[in-house]
N, C-alpha and C positions, 0 to 999 in steps of 0.2 A: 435548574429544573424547578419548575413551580411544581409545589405538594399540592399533593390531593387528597382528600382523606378517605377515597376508594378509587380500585383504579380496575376496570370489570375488560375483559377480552374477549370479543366474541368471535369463532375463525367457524369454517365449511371445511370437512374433508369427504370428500366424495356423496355419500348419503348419510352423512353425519353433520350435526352440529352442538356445539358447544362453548361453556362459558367458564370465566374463571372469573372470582371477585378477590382481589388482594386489599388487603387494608394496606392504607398508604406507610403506615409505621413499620411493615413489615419488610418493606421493597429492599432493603438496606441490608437487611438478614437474608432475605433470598437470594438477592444479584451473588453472591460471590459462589456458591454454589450451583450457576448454572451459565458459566461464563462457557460451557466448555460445547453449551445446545447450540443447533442449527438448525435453517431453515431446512422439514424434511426433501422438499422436491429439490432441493441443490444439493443433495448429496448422493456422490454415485454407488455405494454398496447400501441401500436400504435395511437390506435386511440386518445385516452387521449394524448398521447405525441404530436402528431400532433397539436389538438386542443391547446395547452398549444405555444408549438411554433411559432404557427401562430401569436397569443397574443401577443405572447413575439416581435415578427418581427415587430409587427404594433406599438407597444406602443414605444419599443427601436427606429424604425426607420431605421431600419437595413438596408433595400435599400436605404437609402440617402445616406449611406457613401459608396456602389459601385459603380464607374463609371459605367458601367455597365454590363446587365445583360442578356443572351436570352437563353431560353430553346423552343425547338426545336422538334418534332416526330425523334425518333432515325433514320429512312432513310433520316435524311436532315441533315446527319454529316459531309456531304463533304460543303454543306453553312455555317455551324457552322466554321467549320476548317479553312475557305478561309476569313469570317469575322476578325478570330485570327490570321492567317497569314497577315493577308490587317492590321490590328492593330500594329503588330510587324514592319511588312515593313515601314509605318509611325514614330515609336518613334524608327524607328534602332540607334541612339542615346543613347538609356537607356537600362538599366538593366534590364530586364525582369527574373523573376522566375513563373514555369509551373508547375502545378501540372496536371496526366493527369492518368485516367486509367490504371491500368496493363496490359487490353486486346491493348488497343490503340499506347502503347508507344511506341513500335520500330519502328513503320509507322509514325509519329507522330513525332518523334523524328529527324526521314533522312529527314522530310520533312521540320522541322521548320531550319536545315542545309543550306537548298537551299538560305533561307530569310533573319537569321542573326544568325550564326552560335556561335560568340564569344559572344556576350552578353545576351544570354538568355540561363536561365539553365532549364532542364527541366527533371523534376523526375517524379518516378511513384508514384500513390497514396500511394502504401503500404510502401515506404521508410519514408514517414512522418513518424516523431517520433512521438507516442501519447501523447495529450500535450503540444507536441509545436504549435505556433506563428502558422505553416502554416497548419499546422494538425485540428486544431480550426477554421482558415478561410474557408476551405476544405469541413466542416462539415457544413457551410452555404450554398453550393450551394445545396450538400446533402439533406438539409431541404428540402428549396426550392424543388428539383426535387419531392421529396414524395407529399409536397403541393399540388403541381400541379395535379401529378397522383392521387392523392385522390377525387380531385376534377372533376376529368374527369369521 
């Protein structure tokens, strides 16, 4: 696995979006503690899985180890973006890795170009391998975004 020295997730749950920034020193503390999440739309008792997740988030602690974190009404995607762009432009120093929607990525992608084109890589969600290291962290903001809409 090549380090990165931020690894940010950006996912859509219905009219919601949102981000997560992990410091790369972190991912090693967090993976073991959330071996146990799932994608939510593959799982058949939602509401149970939800309830169970939440649990799991609080007692793990799971937002301590994200730098952080904002979920957003999906029409406030261009502050979402300008946040994560003002974040990159700051550590343009570091290696950033981007996980980001399928629908989002080609705009998303010319755009993170403009800010720091060689040191951040920035894939779409579906290219995660299931499994891997960033496919698992991926599935955290996932939670999170259902969390929230369940809760609205």
């Amino acid at each position: 696995m090549k380090e990165f020295d931020y690894y940010i997730f950006i996912d859509y749950s219905e009219n919601l979006i949102g981000y997560n920034i992990i410091e790369g020193n972190k991912i090693k503390e967090i993976l073991p503690r959330v071996v146990r999440i799932d994608h939510y739309k593959k799982t058949k008792h939602k509401k149970e899985y939800i309830n169970s997740i939440k649990k799991l988030f609080e007692k793990e602690r799971i937002n301590h180890y994200i730098l952080k974190t904002r979920i957003l009404n999906k029409k406030n995607n261009i502050d979402l973006f300008s946040e994560i762009f003002e974040f990159i432009k700051v550590h343009n120093n570091c290696i950033i890795f981007i996980s980001i929607d399928d629908f989002q990525f080609r705009t998303f992608k010319k755009l993170v170009k403009i800010v720091n084109d060689n040191k951040t890589k920035v894939v779409k969600e579906s290219q995660l391998k299931k499994g891997s290291i960033e496919y698992k962290m991926s599935l955290i903001i996932d939670n999170q975004l259902n969390m929230m809409r369940r809760r609205q």
